[in-house]
N, C-alpha and C positions, 0 to 999 in steps of 0.2 A: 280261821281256816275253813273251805267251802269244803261243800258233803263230799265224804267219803263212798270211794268208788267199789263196788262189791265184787264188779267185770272189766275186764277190757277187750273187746274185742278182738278176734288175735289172726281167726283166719282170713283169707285175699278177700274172700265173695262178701265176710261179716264189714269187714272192712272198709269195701269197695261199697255193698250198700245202704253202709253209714254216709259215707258222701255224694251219692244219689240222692237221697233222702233230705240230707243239707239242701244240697242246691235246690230240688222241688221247695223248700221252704224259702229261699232265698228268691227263687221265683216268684213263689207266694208273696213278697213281701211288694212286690216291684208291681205285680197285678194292682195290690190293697193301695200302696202311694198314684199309684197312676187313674186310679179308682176317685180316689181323694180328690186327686188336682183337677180332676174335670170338676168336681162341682163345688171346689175353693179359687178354680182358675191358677193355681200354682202348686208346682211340686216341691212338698217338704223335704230335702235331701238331706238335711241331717238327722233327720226322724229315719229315712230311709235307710242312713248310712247305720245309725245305730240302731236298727233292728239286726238288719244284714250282719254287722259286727258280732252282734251276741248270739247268734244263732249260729256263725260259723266259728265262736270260738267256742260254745257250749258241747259244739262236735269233735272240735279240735282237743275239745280237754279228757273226751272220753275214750280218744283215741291214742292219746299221747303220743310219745316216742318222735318221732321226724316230724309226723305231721302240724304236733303242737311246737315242737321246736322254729318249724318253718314261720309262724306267728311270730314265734318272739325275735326271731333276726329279721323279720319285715319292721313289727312295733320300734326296735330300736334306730332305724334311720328314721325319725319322723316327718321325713320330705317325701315319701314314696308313698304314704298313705293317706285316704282322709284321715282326719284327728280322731273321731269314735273308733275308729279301726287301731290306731297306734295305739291309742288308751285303755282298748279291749286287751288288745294283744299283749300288752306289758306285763299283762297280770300273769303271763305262761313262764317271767322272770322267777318267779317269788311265792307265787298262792297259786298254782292250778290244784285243782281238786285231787287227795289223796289217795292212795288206796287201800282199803280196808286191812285190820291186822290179820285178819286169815289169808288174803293172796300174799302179802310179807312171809307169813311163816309158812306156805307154801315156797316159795323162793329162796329161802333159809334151807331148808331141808332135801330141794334138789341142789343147790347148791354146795351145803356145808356139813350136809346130813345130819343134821341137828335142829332144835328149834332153837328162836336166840335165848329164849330163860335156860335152855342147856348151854349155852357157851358163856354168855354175860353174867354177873353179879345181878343186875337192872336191866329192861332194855323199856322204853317208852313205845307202848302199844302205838300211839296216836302219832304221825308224824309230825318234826316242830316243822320242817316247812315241806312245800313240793314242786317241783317244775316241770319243763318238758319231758325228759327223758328219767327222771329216776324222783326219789324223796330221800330225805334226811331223818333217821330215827337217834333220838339219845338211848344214850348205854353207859355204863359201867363195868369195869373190871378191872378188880386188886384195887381197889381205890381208887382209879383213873376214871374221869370223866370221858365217854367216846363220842364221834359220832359217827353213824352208821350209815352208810348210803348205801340202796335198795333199788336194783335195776324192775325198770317195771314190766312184766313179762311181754315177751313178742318183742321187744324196742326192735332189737338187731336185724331179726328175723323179716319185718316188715318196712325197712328203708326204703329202699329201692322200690317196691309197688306202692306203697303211699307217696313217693314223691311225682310218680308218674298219676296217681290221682289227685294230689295236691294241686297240679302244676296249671289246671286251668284256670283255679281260682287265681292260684298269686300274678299268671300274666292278664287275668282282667284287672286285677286290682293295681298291679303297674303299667299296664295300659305298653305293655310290647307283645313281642311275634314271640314263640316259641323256636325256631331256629336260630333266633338271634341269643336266643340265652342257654343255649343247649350246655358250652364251655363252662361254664358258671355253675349252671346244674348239676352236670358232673363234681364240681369241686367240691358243690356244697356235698352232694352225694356222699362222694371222699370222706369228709370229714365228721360226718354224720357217722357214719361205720366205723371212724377211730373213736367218738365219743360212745359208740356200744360197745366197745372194745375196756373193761374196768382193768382188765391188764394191763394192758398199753396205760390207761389212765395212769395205774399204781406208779409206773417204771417212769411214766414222766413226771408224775408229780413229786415223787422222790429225787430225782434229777434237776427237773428246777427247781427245788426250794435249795438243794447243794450249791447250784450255780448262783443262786440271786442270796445268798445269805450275808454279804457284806454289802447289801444296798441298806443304806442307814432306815429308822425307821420300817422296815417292811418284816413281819413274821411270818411263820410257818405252820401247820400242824405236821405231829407228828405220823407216819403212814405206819399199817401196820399185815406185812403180807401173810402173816401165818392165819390172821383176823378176816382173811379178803378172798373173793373167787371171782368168778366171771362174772355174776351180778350183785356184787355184794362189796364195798368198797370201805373199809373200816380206817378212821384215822383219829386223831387226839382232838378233843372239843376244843374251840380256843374260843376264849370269854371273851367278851366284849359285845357291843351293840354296830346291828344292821348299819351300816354305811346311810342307806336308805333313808332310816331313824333317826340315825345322826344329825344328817344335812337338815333334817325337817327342824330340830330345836333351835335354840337361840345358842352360837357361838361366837365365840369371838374371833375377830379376822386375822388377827395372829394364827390361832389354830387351823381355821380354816387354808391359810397360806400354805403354813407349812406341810397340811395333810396334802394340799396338790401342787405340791412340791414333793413330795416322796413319792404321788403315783407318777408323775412325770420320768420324774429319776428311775422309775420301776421300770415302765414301760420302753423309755429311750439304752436304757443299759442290756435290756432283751433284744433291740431290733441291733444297734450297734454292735454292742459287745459279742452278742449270743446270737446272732441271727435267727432267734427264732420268735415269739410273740405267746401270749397267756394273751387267747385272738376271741377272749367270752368279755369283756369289761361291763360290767352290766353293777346296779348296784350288790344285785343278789351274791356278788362273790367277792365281795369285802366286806370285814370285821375292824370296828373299831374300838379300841381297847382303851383303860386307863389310863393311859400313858400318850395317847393320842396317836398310835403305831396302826399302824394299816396292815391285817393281817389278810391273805391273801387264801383262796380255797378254790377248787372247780378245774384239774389243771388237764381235763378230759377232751379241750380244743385248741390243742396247741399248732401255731404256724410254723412251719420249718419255711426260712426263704432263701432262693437260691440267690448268688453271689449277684448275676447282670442284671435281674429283678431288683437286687437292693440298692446297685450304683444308680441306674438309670432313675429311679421312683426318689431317692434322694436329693439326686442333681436338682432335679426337675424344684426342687421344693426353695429353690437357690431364686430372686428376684432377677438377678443378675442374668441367669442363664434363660429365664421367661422372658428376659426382654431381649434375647438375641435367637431371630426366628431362625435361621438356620440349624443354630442347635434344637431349639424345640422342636424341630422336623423331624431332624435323627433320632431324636430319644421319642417321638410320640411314635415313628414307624417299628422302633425298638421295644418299645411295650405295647404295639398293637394296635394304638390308638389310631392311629390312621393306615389304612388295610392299600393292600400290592392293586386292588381293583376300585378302588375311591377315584372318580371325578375330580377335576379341577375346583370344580363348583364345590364338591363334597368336602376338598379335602381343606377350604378355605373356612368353610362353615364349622366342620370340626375342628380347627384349629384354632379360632376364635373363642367354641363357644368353651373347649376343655382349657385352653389358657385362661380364661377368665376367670373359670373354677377354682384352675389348681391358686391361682394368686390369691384369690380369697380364702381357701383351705389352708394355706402355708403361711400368713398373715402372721399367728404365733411366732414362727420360727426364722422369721424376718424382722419383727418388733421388737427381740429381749425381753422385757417382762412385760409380760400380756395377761390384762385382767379378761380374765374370762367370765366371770359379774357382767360384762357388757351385752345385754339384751340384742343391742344395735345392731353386732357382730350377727348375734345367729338369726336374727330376723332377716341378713342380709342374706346368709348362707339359705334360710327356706324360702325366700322371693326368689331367690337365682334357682335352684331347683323347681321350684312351681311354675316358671318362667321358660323353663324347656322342656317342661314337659307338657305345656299349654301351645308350644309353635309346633308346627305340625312339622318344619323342616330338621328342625335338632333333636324333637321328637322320634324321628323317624332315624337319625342317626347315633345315639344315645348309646343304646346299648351295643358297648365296643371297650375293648382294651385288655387284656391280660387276666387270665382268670385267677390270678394273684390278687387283683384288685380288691375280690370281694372281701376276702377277711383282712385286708389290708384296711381297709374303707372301715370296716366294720370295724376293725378295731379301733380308728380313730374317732368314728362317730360316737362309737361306746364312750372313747376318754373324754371325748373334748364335751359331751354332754356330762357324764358326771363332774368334772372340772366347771361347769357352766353351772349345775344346781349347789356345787361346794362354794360359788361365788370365789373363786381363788384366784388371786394374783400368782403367777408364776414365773420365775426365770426361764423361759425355753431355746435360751442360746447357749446354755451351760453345757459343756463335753465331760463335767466333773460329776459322772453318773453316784458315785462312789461317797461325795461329800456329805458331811453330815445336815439335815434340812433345820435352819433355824426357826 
């Protein structure tokens, strides 16, 4: 676990001159490498990139809330960043630096007006882990093992002015305009303030676990609202090892199949059945238990999607329907993809470059059982993204389509990378969300 945080900065101006002070250092770096390559005759860029990384995520960790969160939804598409950067950034999943047990029990006491040794049997000083926006304490009570989630102070409070100061690093580091991503930022925005929201949390993660409880293989923790307030989110500990941990040992491919085989079945019976999405898939929000059951946690970023968003992003996903450009026309003006003011020239180029994507993206669900173990695939998947955002013409038209996209996108990047480190063969043509995974 990395050191424990003693402050977090909470006001606009502390805030705002935390990433002043970033950027001066990240400037600093780019003088020192340019410094370098005059008298090596070459710029070290991945020296460069990883200084730049650790210095904007050492900021980002001390800031937390939105700001670090914005790292770790960038780290998870690994085609939108250099590699030091995605690598850095991943660590905001699982291990950002904690905070100390005096601002915890500060947060306990405006919250629940108690300290937790008054409410728990146990509570563990030390956080077992921590991420963007809150940490995980264990507890006890009556014999019940808990775990206790701890909103980290300011999250809510500072959304919205930390994304407007976030916003210049993440459009250098994706290399777009800021008007073009305005729709997107908004959303994120959205959902950022429902993930501050532990209420909202509570009511939804109670709700889905109701809804998704006859998905075979998939478990629950138990929630507990008399235990819970605005930053404080109390539920049942569920045993088992990191998803994370798991993948890393040695399994066998039986197990490995059938474990992604039951996220698949998880994932597809929420966007079908349930129209809505559990839109975090990251390793850090799965538990693997004895039994090889995939228990599920974190239900604070949920996607509700609307009905003509669901038809049209489905169709699309049909080989059949990508090879008949008329309909691809109606459905890409239908989700945005191609805008009322697009050129001839524009609207040939984006129709090209977003069909060849979606054919590659949708590959699973055109093949039936699709080993996701295939390097080949995702090597293909990051040439073709490195590939448009290296042409200056699809570059320059990229950023487009339905602000549904993002946690659409992001969800699928989330699964189809941990299905790609579970090495799992999969059925993905199956409508039998419900059956049990052999």
């Amino acid at each position: 676990m990395a050191k424990e945080l003693d402050r977090i900065p909470i006001g606009k101006v502390r805030r705002a001159s935390k990433f002043v002070t970033t950027g001066a250092k990240v400037g600093a770096n780019y003088v020192k490498a340019y410094s370098k390559a005059a008298f090596k005759g070459k710029l070290d860029k991945e020296e460069l990139d990883s200084e730049n990384a650790k210095d904007i995520y050492d900021s980002l960790s001390e800031l937390k809330g939105s700001a670090l969160k914005m790292a770790q939804l960038l780290s998870m598409d690994q085609n939108v960043l250099p590699k030091a950067y995605s690598d850095k950034f991943a660590m905001a999943q699982y291990s950002a630096p904690p905070l100390s047990y005096p601002l915890v029990k500060k947060t306990f006491i405006e919250n629940l007006g108690k300290e937790p040794n008054q409410i728990f049997d146990s509570f563990g000083k030390t956080a077992s882990n921590a991420a963007s926006m809150g940490q995980v304490h264990k507890a006890e009570l009556n014999g019940e093992k808990l775990a206790v989630k701890v909103q980290y102070p300011g999250v809510g409070d500072s959304i919205k002015s930390d994304l407007k100061l976030a916003k210049p690093f993440a459009l250098k580091l994706m290399n777009v305009k800021g008007k073009e991503v305005e729709p997107y930022m908004k959303e994120v925005e959205g959902k950022l303030l429902e993930e501050a929201d532990y209420a909202l949390e509570l009511r939804q993660s109670m709700d889905f676990a109701e809804k998704c409880d006859k998905i075979d293989g998939v478990f629950f923790p138990n929630y507990y609202p008399d235990l819970s307030a605005p930053q404080i989110l109390t539920m049942s500990w569920l045993e088992g090892e990191p998803i994370g941990a798991w993948m890393k040992k040695e399994q066998s491919q039986q197990k490995r199949d059938r474990l992604g085989q039951i996220l698949w079945n998880f994932y597809m019976f929420q966007m079908h059945e349930l129209r809505m999405m559990h839109a975090d898939p990251h390793p850090g929000n799965f538990i693997i238990d004895e039994k090889n059951d995939l228990g599920a946690i974190d239900f604070g970023c949920i996607k509700h999607i609307p009905d003509d968003f669901y038809e049209a992003y489905f169709e699309l996903a049909s080989y059949d329907v990508l090879n008949n450009p008329e309909r691809v026309n109606e459905l890409f003006k239908e989700l945005e993809i191609i805008r009322p003011t697009d050129s001839e020239k524009d609207v040939k180029i984006v129709t090209a470059m977003f069909t060849d994507l979606i054919k590659l993206l949708s590959r699973p669900f055109n093949e039936g059982v699709f080993d996701f173990s295939d390097d080949s695939y995702f090597a293909e998947i990051y040439m073709k993204g490195e590939a448009i955002s290296k042409d200056p013409e699809m570059n320059r038209l990229q950023a487009r389509g339905s602000r549904h996209f993002i946690y659409f996108n992001r969800t699928f990047f989330g699964l189809y990378n941990i299905l790609h480190a579970l090495k799992a063969k999969v059925d993905c043509s199956t409508i039998d969300f419900l059956k049990k995974a052999s």
